[in-house]
C-alpha positions in Angstrom: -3.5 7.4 -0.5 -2.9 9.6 3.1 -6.6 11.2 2.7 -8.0 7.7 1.7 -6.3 6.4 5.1 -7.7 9.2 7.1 -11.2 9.1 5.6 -11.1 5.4 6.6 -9.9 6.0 9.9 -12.2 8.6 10.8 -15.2 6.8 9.7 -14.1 3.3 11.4 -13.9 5.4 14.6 -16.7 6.0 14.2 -18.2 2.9 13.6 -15.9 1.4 16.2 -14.7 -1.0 14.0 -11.1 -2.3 15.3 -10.0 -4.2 12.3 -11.1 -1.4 10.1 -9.4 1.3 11.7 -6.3 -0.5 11.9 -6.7 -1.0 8.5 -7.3 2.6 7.7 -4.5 3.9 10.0 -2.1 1.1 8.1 -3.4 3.2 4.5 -2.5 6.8 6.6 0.8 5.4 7.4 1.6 3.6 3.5 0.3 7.1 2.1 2.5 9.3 4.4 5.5 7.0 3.6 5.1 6.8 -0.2 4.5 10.6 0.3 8.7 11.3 1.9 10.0 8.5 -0.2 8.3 10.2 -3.6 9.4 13.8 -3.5 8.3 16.1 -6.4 11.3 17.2 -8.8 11.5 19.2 -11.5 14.1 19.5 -14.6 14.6 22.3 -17.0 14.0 20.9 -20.6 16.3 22.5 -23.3 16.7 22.2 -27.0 19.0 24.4 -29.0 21.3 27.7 -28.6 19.9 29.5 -25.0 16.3 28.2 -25.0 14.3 27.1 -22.6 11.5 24.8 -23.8 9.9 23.3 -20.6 9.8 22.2 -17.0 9.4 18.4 -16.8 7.6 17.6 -13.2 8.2 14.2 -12.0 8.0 12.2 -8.5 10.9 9.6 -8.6 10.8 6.9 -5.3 14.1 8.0 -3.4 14.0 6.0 -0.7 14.7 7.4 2.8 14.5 5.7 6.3 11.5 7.1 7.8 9.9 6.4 4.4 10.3 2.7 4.7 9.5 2.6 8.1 6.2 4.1 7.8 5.7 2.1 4.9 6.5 -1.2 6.8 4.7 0.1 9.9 1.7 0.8 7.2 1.7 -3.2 5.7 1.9 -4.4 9.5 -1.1 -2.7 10.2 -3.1 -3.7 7.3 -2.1 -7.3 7.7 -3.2 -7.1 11.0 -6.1 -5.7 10.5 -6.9 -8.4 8.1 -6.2 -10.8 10.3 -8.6 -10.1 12.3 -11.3 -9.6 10.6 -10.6 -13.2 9.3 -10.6 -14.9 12.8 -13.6 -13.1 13.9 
């Protein structure tokens, strides 16, 4: 979701678009957010007497405070930038 943001932001700069690139930075922010709040984990998977049968990867939402905050900051953004594409 963070390279979608910055794709978006980078080509609404250049377009100078506003509402788009407020859009796009509102995506960077959500993506970078989702990114601290979701960090990757991993759990050793065994069965039986002393074997080891797997590694499970997974990316469970923890939620920390500059997580939410760039997440918030992110939805602000895009609202925004919604907004004003539908007044103008």
């Amino acid at each position: 979701m963070a390279a979608a943001g910055l794709a978006l932001t980078v080509a609404a700069a250049a377009a100078k678009h506003d509402p788009l690139l407020l859009i796009g930075l509102g995506v960077l922010s959500c993506g970078i957010g989702e990114w601290i709040n979701r960090p990757m984990q991993q759990t050793l998977v065994q069965r039986g007497i002393g074997g080891l049968n797997g590694i499970v990867t997974g990316h469970p939402w923890k939620a920390k405070p500059l997580g939410i905050i760039l997440d918030l900051l992110g939805i602000g953004l895009i609202a925004f930038g919604i907004f004003r594409i539908v007044i103008a």
